[in-house]
N, C-alpha and C positions, 0 to 999 in steps of 0.2 A: 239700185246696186245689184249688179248682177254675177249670181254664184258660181262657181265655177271649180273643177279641179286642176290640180297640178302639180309635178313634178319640183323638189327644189333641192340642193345640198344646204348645210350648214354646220358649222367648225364650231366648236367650243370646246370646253375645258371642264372639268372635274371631277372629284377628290369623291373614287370608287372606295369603300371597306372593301380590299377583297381578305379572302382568310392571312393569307401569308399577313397584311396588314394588323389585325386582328391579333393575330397573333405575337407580334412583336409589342402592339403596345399592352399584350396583356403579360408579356415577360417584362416590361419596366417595370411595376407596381408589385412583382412579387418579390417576397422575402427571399434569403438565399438557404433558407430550410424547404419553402415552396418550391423552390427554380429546382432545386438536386430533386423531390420527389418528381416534376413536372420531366426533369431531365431521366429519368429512371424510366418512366413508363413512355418514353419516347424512345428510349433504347431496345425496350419491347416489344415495341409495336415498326417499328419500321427497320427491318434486317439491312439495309442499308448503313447503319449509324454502328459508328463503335468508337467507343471511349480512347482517348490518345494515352492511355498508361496500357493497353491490351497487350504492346507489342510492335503491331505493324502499324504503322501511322502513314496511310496513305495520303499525298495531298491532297488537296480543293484544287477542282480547275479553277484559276482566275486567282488563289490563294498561294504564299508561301506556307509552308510545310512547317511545325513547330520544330525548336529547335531541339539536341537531344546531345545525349553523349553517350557514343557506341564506345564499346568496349567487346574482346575477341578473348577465347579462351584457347591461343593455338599453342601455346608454350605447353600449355595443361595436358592438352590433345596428344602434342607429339611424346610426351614424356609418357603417358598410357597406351601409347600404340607401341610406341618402342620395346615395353615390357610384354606388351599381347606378342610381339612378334618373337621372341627370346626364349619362350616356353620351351623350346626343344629339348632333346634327352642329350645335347651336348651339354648346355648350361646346368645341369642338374648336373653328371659326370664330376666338371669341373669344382663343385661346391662341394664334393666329397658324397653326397647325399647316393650316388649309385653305387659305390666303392662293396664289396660283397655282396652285392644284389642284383640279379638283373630282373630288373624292370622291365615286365611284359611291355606291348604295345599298347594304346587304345584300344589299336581294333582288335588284337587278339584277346581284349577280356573278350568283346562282343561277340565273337564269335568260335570262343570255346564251348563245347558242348560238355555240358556238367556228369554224362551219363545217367546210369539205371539210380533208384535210391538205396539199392543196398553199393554201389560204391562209394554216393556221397555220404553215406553213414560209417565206412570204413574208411575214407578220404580226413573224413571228421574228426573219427573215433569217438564218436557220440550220437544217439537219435535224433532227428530232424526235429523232433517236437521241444527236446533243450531245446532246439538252436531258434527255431521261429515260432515259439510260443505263442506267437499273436499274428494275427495276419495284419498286411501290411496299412491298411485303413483303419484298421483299429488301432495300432501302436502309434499312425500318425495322428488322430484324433485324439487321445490319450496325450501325448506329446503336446500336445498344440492348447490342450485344455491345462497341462501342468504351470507349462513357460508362463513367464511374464511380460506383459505387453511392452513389446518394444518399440512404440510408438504414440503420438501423441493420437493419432485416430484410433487405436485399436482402443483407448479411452474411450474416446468421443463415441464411437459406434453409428457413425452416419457421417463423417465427413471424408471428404475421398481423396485430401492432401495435407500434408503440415501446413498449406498455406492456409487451409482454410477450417486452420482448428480453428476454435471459438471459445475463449473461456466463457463467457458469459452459461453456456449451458452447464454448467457446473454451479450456478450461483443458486441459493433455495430462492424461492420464490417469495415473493412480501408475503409478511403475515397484516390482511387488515383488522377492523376493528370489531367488525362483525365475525370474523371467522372467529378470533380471541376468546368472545365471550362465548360465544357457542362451543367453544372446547370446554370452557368451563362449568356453561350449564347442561351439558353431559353429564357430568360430576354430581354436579349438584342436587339434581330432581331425579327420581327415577318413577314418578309419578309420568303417565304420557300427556294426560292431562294439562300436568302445571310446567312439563315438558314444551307443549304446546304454546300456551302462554308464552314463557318465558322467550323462547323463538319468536312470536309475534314480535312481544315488546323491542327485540334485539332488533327487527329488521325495520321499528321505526327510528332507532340512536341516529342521531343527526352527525357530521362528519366531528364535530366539537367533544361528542359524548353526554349529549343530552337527549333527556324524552320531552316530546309535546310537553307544554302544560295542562293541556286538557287531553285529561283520557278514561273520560267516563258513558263513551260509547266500545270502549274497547269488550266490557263484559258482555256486553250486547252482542256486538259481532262473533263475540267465541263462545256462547252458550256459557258463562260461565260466573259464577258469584262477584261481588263488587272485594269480599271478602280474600279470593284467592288469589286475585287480583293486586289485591295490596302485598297480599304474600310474597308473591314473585318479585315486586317490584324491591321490596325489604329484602331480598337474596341478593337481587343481582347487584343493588347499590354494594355490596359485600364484593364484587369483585372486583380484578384488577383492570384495571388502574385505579386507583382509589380516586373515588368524587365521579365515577363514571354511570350512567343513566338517572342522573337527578333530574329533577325539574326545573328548575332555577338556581340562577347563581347562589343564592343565601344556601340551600339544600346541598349545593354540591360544596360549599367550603365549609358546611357542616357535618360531612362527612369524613372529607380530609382531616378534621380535627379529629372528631371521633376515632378515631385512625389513631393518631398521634394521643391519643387522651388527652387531649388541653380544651376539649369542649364544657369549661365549666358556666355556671348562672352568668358571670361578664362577660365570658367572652357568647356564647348564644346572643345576650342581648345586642353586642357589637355589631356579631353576623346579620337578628334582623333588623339592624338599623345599618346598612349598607348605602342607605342615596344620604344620609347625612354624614357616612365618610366621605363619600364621591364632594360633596358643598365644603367638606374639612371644618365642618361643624365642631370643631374641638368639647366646646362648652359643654352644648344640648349630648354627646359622648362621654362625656365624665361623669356629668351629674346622671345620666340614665343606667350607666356600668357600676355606679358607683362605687370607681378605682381615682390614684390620683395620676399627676400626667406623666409618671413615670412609667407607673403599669399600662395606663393608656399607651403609651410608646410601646412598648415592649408588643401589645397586646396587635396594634397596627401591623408592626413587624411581621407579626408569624402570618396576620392576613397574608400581607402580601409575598410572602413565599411559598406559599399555596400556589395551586395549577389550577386556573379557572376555567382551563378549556383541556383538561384529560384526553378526549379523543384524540388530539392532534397528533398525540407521540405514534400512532398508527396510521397517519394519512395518508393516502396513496399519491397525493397530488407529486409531482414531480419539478423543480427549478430547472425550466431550459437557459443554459448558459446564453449573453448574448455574443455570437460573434463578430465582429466590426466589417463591415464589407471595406472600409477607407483607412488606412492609416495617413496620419498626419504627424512629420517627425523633424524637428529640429535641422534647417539646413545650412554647412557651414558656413556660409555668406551671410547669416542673422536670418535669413527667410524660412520658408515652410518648404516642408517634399512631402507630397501627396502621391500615395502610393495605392493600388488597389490589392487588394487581400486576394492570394492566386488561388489560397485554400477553398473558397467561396465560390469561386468560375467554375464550374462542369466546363471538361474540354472533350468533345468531339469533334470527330471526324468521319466525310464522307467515304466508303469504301469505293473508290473508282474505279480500282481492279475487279473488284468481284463484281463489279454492274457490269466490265465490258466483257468479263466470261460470261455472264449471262445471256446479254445479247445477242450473243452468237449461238446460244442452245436454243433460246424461246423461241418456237412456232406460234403458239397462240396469242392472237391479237388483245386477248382479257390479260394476261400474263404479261405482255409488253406494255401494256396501259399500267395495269399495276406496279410495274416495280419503275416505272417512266416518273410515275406519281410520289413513288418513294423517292428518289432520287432528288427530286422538284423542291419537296418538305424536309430533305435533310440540309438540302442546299441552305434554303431559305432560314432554319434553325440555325446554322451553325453562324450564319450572317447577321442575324435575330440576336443570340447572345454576343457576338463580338459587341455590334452597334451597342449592344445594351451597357455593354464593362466602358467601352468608350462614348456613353453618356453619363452615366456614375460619376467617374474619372474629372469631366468638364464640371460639370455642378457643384461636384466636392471641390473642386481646385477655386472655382468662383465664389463659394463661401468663404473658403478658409481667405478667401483676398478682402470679404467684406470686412469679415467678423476678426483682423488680426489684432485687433484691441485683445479681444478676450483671447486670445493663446498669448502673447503677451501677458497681460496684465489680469485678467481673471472676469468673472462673471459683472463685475460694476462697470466693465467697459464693456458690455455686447450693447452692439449698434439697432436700431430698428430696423429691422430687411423683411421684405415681403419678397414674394415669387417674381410678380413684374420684373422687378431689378434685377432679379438673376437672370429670367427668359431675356431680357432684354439685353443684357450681357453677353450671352454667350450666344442670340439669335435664336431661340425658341420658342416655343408658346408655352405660355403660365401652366397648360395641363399636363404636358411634359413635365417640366419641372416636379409639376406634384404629384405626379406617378413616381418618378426618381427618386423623391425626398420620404417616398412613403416604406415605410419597414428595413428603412437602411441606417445605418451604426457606423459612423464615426471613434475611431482611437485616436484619442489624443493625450498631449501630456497631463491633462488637466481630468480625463479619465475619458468614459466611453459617453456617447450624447448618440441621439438618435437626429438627423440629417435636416427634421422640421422643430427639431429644438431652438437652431438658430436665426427661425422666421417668428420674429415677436413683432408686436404690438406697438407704436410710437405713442409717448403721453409727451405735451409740451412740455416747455421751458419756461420757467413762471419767469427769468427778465428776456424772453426771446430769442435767447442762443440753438443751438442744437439738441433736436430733441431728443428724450431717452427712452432707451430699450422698455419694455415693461419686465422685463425678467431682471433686468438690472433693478427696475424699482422693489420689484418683489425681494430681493438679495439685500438689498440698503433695509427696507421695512424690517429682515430679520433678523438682522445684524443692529436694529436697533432697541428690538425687544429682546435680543439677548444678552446687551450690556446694561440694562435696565435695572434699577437697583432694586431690591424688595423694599425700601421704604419709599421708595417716589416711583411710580407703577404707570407708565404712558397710553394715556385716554387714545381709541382714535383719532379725536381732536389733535390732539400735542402731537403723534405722528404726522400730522398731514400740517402742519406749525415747522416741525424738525424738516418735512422735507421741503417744502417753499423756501424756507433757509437755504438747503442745497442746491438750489433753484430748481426743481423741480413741483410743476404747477396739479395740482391732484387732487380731487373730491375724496370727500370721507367714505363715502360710501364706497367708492374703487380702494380703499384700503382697508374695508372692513372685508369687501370680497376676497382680498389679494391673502387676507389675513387667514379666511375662512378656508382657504383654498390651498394653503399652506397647515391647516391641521394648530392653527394657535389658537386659543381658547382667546377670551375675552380677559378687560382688563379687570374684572373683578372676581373670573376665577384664577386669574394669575396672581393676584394680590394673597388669595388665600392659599394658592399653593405656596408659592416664598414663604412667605409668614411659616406657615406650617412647616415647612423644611430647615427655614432660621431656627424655629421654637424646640424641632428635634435635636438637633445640631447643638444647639445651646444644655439642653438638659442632657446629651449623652452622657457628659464627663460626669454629671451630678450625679446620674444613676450610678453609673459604674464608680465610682469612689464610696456612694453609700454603700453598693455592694461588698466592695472592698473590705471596710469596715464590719458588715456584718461577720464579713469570712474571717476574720483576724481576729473578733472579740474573743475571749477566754469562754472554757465550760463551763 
């Protein structure tokens, strides 16, 4: 076989990343908290791009132009020119206003000459220094320091329009928890030493208002006794928020009490026997407090009004509201309207005008490249996010057609739907879809769901019909431990019995997980919680009536 070189064409096909590409599938998968930050530092970087509320809303070659509602202020205009133009020394005559006066000219103030200062001081008939006691930057300054600000910036002290006052700079700052106690162990020590300490200990408080439980290398680290040690620690439990740098739950709700003076012999013992409230060990509680189960009640009570995590009333952590990218609303035919959230869309637009005055100035071929480039990447964004609102749009409208059980009738009709069926639906591929579904929020009647809520899991049909949702099973299992009576208390077993009835085919162990994963306890600490809430519930009235009775007996 013999080697040879040679010349050949050949055609084929494929699917380049280039950035613009890149870039759009990396605008499906963001949030619309990400897209606006994403959208902000594209507005920075490329002078090409300006926001469609600026003003001028130039269009996109190849786009219409959004829509807008001009309005003109010439009625306004002409009625303020007409009065500029009227100022004359007739109009004044007419008003009476000149009637035994004549009214120099403009120009003749300007160019009168005041003469020597002894005529303006017999002009006067008083010395110049009455009359301009201050020179004129000085009585303006003076002036300007008395008045009061007539503006919402001259507040603000940094902003350069009403539009862009800012309440917020007015607002104090959070106080955390760390700062709190350090104001008060200023107060407290004037030792620099146990000053020291007490700072240390403060800067290990966890966000809850606890310390380590171990901190017997703390003396070690600060050169300091195990003795002074404990001292600090005996202060700072003294400060507010009460129950704040204990060591453990028993510690810190024996502190609160302390606080409150109800820290007596039963109740101490209650506090450290806290994992046999948590089991509602009633029994092994009464005979150890030895109270009877009225003061036990009473004595549970004040536990739990207690704050077991003190820190938190200082957290800095902040609740981002979510905003829904989709609404979905009742439409008058019986159907749905799917609507996209306009709040949500960053709208820009390309500047055309200002690219074609440029190209007429730039000489330099680096300069022409560059803003050729801007021009390219605004294009491609502004086509980036359309495409993006009009895949949302498709996928939301394709759920809400799977899933119209559940907007109908509620969560025991969601259907099983996977990604496939949607892609398949609307012509896309499964990774699309799960970019789209990912950090997007659904409004609906039934409340806010996030986009990959409504892709569950399918368990069969114990006689073979259609199979069901797994969030539907999860919704029946809890709707059936919560009509459960406290004297007949349902096994996993008996749930997974209950749901084959409903024809629904399901292992125990998928309902122990479903169970687990919903935050339900087991059936024998639900047994003991009932119980224990019947057995309250039942001695309330007995308490309070013996009470009664003590109040009303005679002296």
């Amino acid at each position: 076989m013999a080697l040879t070189q040679r010349l050949e064409f050949r055609q084929s096909q494929s699917l380049v990343m280039t950035p613009q590409l890149m870039q759009a599938i990396k605008l499906l998968q963001l949030s619309n908290l990400d897209l606006s930050t994403f959208v902000e530092d594209e507005l920075e970087r490329n002078p090409l791009l300006e926001r469609a509320s600026d003003g001028s809303e130039p269009a996109i070659a190849g786009e219409a132009g959004p829509e807008r509602a001009e309005f003109t202020d010439h009625a306004r205009d002409d009625s303020f020119s007409g009065q500029e133009g009227s100022g004359d020394s007739s109009d004044f005559s007419d008003r009476g206003i000149s009637d035994g006066f004549d009214a120099p000219a403009p120009d003749e103030w300007m160019n009168r000459e005041l003469g020597s200062r002894a005529e303006i001081e017999q002009t006067l008939d008083t010395g110049l220094e009455n009359v301009f006691s201050e020179e004129p930057s000085e009585a303006a300054a003076r002036n300007a320091q008395d008045s009061a600000p007539t503006s919402y910036t001259e507040w603000g002290g940094g902003a350069s329009s009403d539009d862009s006052y800012n309440l917020e700079a007015f607002v104090a700052a959070e106080v955390t928890l760390g700062s709190h106690l350090a104001e008060q162990l200023a107060v407290a020590f004037t030792s620099p030493q146990l000053r020291m300490i007490g700072q240390y200990l403060i800067d290990l408080v966890d966000e809850a208002g606890y310390l380590p439980p171990d901190l017997g290398d703390v003396g070690e680290r600060l050169g300091a006794s195990a003795a002074d040690v404990e001292t600090v620690i005996g202060v700072l439990q003294k400060f507010d928020p009460p129950g704040v740098c204990a060591r453990s739950l028993s510690e810190c709700l024996a502190i609160q009490l302390r606080e409150q003076d109800r820290y007596d012999p039963a109740m101490q013992a209650l506090v450290e026997h806290l994992d046999l409230l948590a089991k509602r060990d009633i029994a092994s509680l009464r005979k150890i407090c030895g109270v009877d189960d009225a003061d036990l009640a009473d004595m549970i009570g004040e536990i739990r009004r207690l704050d077991p995590k003190p820190g938190l009333k200082y957290s800095s952590a902040r609740t981002q509201t979510v905003v829904p990218d989709v609404y979905v609303r009742p439409g008058p035919d019986g159907g749905w309207h799917v609507e996209l959230n306009s709040d949500t869309l960053p709208r820009v637009l390309v500047n055309q005008v200002y690219y074609s005055e440029l190209s007429k100035t730039i000489r330099k071929d680096g300069d022409k490249s560059y803003f050729t480039d801007c021009l390219q990447n605004a294009t491609w964004l502004v086509r980036a996010l359309d495409q993006r609102a009009r895949t949302i749009l498709k996928v939301a409208t394709e759920i809400v057609r799977q899933q119209d059980g559940f907007f109908t009738q509620g969560v025991a009709h969601l259907r099983p739907l996977n990604l496939k069926a949607v892609a398949d639906a609307i012509q896309m591929h499964e990774s699309t879809v799960s970019r789209v579904t990912a950090n997007k929020y659904m409004a609906t009647n039934r409340g806010s769901f996030e986009l990959k809520y409504f892709f569950t899991a399918s368990i069969a049909s114990a006689d073979g019909g259609e199979a069901h949702s797994a969030e539907a099973v999860r919704h029946h299992i809890k709707q059936l431990i919560d009509n459960e009576s406290p004297s007949v208390i349902l096994s996993d077993d008996t749930i997974v019995e209950r749901l084959r009835e409903a024809g629904i085919d399901i292992a125990r162990r998928t309902v122990a997980k479903y169970r687990e994963a919903m935050r339900i306890p087991s059936s024998v600490q639900r047994r003991r919680d009932k119980q224990s809430m019947l057995g309250n519930a039942l001695t309330a009235p007995a308490s309070s009536s013996s009470d009664r009775s003590r109040d009303t007996a005679p002296a």
